[in-house]
C-alpha positions as CSV (number, residue, x, y, z in Angstrom):
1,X,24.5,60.3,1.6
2,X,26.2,60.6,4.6
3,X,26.7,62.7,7.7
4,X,24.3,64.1,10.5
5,X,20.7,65.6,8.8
6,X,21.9,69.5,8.9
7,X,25.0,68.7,6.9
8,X,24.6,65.4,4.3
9,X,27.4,65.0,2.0
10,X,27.2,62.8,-1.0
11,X,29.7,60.0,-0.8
12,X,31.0,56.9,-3.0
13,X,27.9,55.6,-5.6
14,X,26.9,52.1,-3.9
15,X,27.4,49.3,-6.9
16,X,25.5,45.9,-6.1
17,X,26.7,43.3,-8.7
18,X,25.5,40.4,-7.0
19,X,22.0,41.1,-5.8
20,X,19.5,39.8,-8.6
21,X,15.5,40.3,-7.7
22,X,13.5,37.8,-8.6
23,X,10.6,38.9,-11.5
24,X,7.7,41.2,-10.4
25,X,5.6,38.4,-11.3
26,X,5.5,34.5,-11.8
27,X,3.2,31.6,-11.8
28,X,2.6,31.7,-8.1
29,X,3.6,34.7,-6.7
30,X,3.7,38.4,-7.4
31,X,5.7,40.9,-5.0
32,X,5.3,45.0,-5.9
33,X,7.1,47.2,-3.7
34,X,6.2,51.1,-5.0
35,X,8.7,54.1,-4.8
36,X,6.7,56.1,-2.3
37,X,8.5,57.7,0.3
38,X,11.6,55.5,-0.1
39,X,12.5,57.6,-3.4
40,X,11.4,61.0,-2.3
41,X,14.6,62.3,-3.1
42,X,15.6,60.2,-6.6
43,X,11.7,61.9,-7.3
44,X,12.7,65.3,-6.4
45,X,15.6,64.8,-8.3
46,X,14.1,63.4,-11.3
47,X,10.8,65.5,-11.5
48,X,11.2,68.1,-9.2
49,X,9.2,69.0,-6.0
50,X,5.8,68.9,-8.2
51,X,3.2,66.3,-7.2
52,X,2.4,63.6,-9.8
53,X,-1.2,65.1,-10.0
54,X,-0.1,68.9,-10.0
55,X,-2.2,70.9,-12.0
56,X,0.6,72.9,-13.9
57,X,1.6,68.9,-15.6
58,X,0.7,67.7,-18.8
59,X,-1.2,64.5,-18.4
60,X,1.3,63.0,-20.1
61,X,3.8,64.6,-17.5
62,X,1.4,63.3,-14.4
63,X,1.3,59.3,-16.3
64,X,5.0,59.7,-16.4
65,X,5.4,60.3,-12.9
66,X,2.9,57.9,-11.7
67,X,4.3,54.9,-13.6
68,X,7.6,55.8,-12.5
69,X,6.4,55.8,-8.7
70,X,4.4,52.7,-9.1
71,X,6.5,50.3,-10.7
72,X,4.0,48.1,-11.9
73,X,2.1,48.3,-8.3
74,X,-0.8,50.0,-9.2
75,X,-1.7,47.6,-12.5
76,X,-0.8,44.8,-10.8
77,X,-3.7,46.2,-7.9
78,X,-6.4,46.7,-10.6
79,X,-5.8,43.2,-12.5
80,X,-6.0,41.6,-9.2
81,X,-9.0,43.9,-8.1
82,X,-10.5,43.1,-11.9
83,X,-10.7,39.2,-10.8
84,X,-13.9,39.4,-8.9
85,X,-15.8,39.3,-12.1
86,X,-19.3,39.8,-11.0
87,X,-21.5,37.5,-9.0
88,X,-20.1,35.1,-6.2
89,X,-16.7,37.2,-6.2
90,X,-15.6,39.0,-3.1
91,X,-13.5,41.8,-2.0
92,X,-12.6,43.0,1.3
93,X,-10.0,46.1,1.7
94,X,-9.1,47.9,4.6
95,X,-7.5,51.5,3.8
96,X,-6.3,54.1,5.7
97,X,-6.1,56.1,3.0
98,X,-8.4,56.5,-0.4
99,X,-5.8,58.9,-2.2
100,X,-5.4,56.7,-5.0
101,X,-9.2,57.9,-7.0
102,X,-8.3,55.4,-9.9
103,X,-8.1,52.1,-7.5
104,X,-11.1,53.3,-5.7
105,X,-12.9,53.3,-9.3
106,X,-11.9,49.9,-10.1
107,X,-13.2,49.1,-6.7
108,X,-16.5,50.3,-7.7
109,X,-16.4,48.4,-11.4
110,X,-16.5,45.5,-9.7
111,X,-19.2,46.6,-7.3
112,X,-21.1,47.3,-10.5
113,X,-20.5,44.0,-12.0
114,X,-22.2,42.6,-9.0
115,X,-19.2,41.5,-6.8
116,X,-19.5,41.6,-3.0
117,X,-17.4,44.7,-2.1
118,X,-16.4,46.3,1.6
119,X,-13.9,48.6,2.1
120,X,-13.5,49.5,5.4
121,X,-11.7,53.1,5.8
122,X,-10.4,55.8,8.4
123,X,-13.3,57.7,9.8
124,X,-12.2,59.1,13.2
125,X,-13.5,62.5,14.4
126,X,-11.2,65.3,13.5
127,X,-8.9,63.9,11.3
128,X,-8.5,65.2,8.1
129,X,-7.9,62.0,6.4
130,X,-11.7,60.9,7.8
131,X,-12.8,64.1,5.0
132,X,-10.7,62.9,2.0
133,X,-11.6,59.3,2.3
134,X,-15.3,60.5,2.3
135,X,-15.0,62.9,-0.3
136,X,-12.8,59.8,-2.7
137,X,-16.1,57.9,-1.8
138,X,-18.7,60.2,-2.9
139,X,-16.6,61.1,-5.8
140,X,-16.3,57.5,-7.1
141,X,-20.2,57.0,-6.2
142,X,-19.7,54.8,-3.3
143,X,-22.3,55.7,-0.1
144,X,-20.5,56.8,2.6
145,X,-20.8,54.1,5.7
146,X,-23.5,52.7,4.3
147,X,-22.7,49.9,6.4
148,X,-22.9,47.2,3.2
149,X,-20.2,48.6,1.4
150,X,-18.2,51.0,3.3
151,X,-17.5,50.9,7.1
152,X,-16.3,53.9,8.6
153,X,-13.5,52.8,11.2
154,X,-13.7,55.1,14.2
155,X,-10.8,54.0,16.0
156,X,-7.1,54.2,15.5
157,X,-6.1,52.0,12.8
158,X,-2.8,50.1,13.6
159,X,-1.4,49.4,10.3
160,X,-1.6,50.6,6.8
161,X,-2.6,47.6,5.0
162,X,-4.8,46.5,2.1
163,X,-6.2,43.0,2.6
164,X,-7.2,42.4,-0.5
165,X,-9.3,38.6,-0.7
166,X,-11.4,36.8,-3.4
167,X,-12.8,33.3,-3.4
């Protein structure tokens, strides 16, 4: 695409023949980048302007738009998540965001297992995320700022980060 916002033209397809990625994943390392906002046009294109959890999709519609966004990120999140096996495991995550119900479950699985879990999350005054993180929380039967699990963060958050660690 090219041109000013108001008028985009398509131009000549872009052909990289000597870029090669390495593998998602190896012995040492594993580096997941998701679609997310990046693709928001190939989606539209692809799926239309429906969200991947819209209630007029089939589930198998909504799987098939998830996987296609994630590209392996969000498995690759729960298998790493999955590690702290129970007792003497730890996991600390620090999200702006608690959208993703599924991830918030395996958090709890863990939790349930015995594993030390804190997640700290937005939680400023009159933000609206501050409500959905809450509501993700209670939904996935975590306490809300309990202040041994969950810590609501009542300042700005800089960055949009997971910090995901487990000895």
């Amino acid at each position: 695409m090219y041109g000013i916002p108001e008028n985009l033209t398509y131009g000549e397809e872009l052909i990289l023949e000597k870029i090669k990625p390495e593998t998602l994943a190896d012995d040492k390392h594993e580096i997941y980048f998701n679609r997310g906002v990046a693709a928001s046009q190939a989606y539209a294109i692809r799926f239309g302007n429906l969200k991947p959890n819209d209630i007029s999709l089939t589930e198998k519609e909504k799987q098939e738009r998830k996987e296609w966004l994630s590209r392996g990120l969000f498995e690759a999140l729960c298998k790493y998540i999955r590690q702290a096996k129970g007792n003497g495991w730890s996991i600390r995550a620090e999200l702006y965001e608690l959208d993703q119900i599924d991830v918030m479950n395996v958090f709890k699985e863990v939790k349930d297992k015995g594993a030390d879990v804190q997640i700290v999350y937005e939680a400023r005054k009159s933000v609206t995320q501050t409500k959905d993180n809450e509501d993700t929380l209670k939904a996935t039967g975590f306490i809300v700022n309990d202040g041994v699990t969950t810590y609501g963060r009542k300042i700005q958050m800089e960055f949009h980060t997971i910090n995901l660690l487990y000895c």
